[in-house]
C-alpha distance (Angstrom), angle and dihedral (degrees) to the residues before:
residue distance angle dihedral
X1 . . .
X2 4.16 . .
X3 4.22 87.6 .
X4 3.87 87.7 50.7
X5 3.86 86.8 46.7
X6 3.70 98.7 43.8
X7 3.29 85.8 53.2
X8 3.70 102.5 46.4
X9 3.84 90.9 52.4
X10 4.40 84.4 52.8
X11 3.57 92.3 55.7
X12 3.65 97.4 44.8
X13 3.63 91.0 54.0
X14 3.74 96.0 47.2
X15 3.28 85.3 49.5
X16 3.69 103.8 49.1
X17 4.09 83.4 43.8
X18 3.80 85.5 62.8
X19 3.43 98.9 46.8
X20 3.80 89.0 55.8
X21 3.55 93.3 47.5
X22 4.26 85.1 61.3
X23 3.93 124.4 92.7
X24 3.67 116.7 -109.0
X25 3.94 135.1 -169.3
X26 3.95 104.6 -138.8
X27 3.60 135.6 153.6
X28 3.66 125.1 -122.8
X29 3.65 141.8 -165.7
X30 4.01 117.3 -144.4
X31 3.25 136.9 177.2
X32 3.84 117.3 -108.6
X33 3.71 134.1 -171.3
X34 3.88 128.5 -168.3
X35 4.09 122.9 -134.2
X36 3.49 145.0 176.5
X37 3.63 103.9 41.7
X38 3.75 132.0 178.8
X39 4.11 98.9 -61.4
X40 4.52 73.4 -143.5
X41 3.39 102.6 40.5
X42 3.65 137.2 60.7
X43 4.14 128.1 -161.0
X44 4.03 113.0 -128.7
X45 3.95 93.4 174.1
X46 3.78 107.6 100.3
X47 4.47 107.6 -110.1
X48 3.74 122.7 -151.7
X49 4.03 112.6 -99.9
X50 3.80 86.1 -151.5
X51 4.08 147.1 42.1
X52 3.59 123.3 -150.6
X53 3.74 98.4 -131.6
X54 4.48 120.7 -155.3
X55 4.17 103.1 -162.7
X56 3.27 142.5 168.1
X57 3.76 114.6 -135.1
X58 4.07 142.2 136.6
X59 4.18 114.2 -93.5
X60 3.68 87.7 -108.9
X61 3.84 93.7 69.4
X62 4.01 99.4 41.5
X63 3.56 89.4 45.5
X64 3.76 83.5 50.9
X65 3.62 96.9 50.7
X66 3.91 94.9 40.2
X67 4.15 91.0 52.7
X68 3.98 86.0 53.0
X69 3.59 111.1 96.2
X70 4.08 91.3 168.0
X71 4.19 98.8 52.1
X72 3.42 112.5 152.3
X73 3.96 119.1 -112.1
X74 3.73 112.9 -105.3
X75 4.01 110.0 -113.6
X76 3.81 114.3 -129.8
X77 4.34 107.9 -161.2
X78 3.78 100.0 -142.0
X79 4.22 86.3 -173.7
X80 4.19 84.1 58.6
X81 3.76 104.1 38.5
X82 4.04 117.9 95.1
X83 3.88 100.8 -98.9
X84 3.66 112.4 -155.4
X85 3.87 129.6 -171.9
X86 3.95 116.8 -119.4
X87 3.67 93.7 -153.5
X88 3.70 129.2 21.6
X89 3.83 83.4 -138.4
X90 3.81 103.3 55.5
X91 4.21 111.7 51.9
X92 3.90 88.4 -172.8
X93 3.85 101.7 59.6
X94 3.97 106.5 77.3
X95 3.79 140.1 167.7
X96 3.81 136.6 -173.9
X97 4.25 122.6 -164.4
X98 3.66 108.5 -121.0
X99 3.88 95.9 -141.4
X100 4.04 84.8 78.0
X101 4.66 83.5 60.7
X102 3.93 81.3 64.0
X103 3.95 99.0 102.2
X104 3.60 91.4 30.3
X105 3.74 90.2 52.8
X106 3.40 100.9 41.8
X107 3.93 89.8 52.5
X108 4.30 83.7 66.7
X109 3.68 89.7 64.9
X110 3.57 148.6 55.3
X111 3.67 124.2 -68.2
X112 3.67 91.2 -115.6
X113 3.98 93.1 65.8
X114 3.32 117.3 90.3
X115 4.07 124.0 -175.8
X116 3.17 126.0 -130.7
X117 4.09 113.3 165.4
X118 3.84 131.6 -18.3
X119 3.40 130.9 -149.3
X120 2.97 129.5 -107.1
X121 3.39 96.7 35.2
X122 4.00 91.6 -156.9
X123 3.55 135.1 40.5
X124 3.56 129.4 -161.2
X125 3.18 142.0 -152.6
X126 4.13 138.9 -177.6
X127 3.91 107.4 -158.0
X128 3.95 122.8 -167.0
X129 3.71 130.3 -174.0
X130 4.36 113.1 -96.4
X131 3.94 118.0 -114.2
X132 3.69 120.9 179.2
X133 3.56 130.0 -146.3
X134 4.08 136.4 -167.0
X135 4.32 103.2 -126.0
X136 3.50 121.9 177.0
X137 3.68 119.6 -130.6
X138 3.62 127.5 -119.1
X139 3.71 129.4 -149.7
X140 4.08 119.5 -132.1
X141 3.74 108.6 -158.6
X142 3.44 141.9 163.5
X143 4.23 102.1 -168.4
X144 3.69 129.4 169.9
X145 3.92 122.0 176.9
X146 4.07 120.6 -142.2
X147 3.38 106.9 -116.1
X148 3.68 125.7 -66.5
X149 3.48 89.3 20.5
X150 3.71 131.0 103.6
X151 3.85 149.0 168.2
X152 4.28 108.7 -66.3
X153 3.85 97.4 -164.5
X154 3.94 137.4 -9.5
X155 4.12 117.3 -63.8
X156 3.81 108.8 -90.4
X157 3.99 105.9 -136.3
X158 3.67 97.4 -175.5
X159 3.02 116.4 -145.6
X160 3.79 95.2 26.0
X161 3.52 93.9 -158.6
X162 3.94 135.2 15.4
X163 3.67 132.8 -165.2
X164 3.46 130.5 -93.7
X165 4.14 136.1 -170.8
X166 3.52 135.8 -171.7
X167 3.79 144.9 92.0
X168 3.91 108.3 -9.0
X169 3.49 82.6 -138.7
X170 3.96 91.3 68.3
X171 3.93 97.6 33.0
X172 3.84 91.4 59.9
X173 3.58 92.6 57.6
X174 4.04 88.9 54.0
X175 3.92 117.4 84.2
X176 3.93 95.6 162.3
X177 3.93 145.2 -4.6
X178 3.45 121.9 -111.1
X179 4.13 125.9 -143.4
X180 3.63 124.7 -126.5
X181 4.06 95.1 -97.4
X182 3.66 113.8 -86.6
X183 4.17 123.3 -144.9
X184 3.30 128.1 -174.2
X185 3.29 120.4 160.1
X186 3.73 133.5 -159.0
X187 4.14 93.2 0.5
X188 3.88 122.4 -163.1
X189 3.62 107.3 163.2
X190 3.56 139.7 33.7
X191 3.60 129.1 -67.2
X192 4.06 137.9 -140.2
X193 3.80 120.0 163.8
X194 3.65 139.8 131.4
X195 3.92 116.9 -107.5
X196 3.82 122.3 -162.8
X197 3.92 124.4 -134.9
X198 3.41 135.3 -108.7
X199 4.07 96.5 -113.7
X200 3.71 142.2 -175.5
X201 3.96 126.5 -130.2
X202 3.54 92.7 -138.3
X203 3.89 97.7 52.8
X204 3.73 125.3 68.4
X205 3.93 118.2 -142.3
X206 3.50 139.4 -144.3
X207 3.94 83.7 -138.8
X208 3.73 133.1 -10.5
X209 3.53 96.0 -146.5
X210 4.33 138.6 40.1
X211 3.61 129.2 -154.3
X212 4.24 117.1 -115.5
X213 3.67 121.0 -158.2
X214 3.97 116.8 -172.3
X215 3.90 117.8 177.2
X216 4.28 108.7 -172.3
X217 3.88 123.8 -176.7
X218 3.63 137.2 -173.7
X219 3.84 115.2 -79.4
X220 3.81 132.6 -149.7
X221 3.45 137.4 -164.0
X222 4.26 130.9 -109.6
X223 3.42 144.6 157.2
X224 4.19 139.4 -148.0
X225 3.81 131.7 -165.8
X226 4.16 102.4 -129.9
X227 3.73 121.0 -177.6
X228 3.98 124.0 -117.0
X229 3.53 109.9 -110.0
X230 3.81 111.4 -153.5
X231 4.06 115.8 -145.7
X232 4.19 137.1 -172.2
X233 3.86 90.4 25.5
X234 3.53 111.6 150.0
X235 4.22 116.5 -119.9
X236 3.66 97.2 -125.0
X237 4.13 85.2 61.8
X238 3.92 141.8 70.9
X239 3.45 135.8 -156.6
X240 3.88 142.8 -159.5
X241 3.56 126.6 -157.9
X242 3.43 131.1 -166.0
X243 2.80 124.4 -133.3
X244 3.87 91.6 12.1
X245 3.87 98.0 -165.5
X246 3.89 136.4 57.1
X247 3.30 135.5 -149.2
X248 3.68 125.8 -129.6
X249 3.63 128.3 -158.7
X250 3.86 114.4 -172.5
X251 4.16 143.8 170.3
X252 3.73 108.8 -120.6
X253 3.95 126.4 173.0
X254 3.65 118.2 -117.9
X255 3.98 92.2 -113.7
X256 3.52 86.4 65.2
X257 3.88 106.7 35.7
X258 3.54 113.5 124.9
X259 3.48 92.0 13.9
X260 3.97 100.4 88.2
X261 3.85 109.3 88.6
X262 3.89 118.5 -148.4
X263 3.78 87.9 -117.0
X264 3.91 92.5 72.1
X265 3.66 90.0 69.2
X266 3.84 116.2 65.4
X267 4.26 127.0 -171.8
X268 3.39 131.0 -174.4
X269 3.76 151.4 160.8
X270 4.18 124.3 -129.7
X271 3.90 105.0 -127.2
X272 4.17 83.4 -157.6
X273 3.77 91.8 57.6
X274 3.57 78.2 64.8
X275 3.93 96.1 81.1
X276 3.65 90.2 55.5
X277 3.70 90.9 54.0
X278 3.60 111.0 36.2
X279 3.89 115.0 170.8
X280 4.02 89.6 6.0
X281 3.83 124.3 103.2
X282 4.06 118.3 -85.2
X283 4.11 118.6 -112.3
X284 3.74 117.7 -122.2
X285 3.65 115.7 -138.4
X286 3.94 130.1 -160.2
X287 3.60 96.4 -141.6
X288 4.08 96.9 173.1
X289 3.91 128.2 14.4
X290 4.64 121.8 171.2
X291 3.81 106.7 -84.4
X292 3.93 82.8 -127.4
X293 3.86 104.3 75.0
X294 3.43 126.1 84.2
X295 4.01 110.0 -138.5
X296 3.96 135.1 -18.3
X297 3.34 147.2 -167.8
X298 3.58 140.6 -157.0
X299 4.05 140.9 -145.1
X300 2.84 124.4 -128.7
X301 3.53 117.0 16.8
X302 3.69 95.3 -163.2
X303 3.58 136.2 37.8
X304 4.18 127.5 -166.9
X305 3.74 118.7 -128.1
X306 3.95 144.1 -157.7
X307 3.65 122.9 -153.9
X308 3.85 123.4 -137.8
């Protein structure tokens, strides 16, 4: 039983060797990619990313191929292929049959393959002149700060803005780039790292990605006592406010404590709101607060009047 075995298991290799060593007609998919364009022109119709390939070639070679997960693609030279127009009328719609890549093809694989047909057997293409255009960058983030801690200074996108070609058609629509979104969650401590950018296959970039620096510090809180400024009043009238002051609490990082001076902030009252609330009390507004504190607030809200 182990002899007949043994020698079942010899056969069926010799005869699966044989088999290999026969010619076959098969077809195959592979993956393709196209080069040397028009350095001027760009293609915006979509290209296939693969050709369904009908060869000739011993089992060896297919099996080969078919057991290679890490093939290289074959290159198609747009600059060497025989362009033809589609329409006499319309110089930017082109095509080339792919029975003329044969030769150049078969030159990217082993002597053993031989082609026979390719599909598709045209390609097409839809070229349009370049145009390039200056866009400014813009940051997606999602940011939270552990607590006590907040933003020291403004983001630093650098560069701000990048440049970008390709049909004017598409850059027109474009009025910024966007960043992959950025989470962090919780952050203590400062921040460098590279970020990539949201980008389109049919553009080309100066860069695909920016660099991001964000520096945070520890915050505190304070407060100042501001006066109520009173604008539009007319100068044949008076008024009394009481109370004439506010407070103002605020969140201010320790870099800056002590720094902020109470004439940064600014709070006032609208003398023509008055008409609209005759024998009511008067809203205070915050019209201007520093751009470096984190969050305020502001007592009291209202204030009573007399008119003189």
């Amino acid at each position: 039983m182990f002899v007949f075995a043994f020698f079942l298991i010899i056969s069926t290799i010799l005869w699966f060797l044989n088999a290999l060593n026969q010619n076959y007609l098969t077809n195959l998919q592979f993956p393709v990619v196209f080069i040397h364009f028009p350095q001027d022109k760009i293609n915006i119709k979509e290209l296939p990313n693969k050709l369904k390939i009908k060869i000739n070639a011993d089992g060896f070679s297919i099996l080969s191929y078919k057991l290679s997960s890490n093939f290289m693609p074959l290159k198609i030279d747009v600059s060497s292929v025989d362009l033809r127009l589609l329409s006499k009328s319309d110089s930017s719609k082109l095509f080339f049959l792919t029975n003329n890549l044969t030769r150049n093809l078969e030159a990217q694989f082993s002597e053993d393959f031989k082609i026979l047909k390719i599909k598709p057997d045209s390609i097409y293409f839809n070229f349009t002149h370049i145009t390039e255009k200056k866009v400014p960058v813009k940051l997606i983030s999602e940011i939270n700060y552990k607590n006590q801690f907040m933003l020291k200074n403004d983001i630093v996108i650098a560069p701000d803005s990048i440049i970008v070609k390709g049909p004017a058609s598409l850059l027109d629509t474009i009025d910024f780039i966007k960043t992959k979104k950025l989470k962090l969650n919780k952050l203590s401590i400062n921040v460098s790292q590279e970020l990539m950018l949201e980008t389109n296959k049919n553009l080309n970039y100066s860069q695909d990605y920016i660099d991001i620096d964000i520096d945070v510090e520890e915050y505190t809180e304070t407060k100042i006592i501001i006066p109520i400024e009173i604008i539009n009043l007319p100068d044949s009238l008076s008024i009394k406010i009481f109370p004439n002051k506010v407070n103002v609490k605020y969140l201010v990082g320790f870099s800056h404590y002590g720094k902020i001076s109470d004439h940064e902030f600014r709070a006032i009252i609208d003398y023509k709101t008055i008409n609209n609330n005759l024998n009511s009390k008067l809203k205070v507004q915050i019209m201007s607060i520093p751009n470096n504190i984190k969050s305020f607030s502001s007592k009291p809200s209202t204030v009573d009047y007399v008119i003189e």
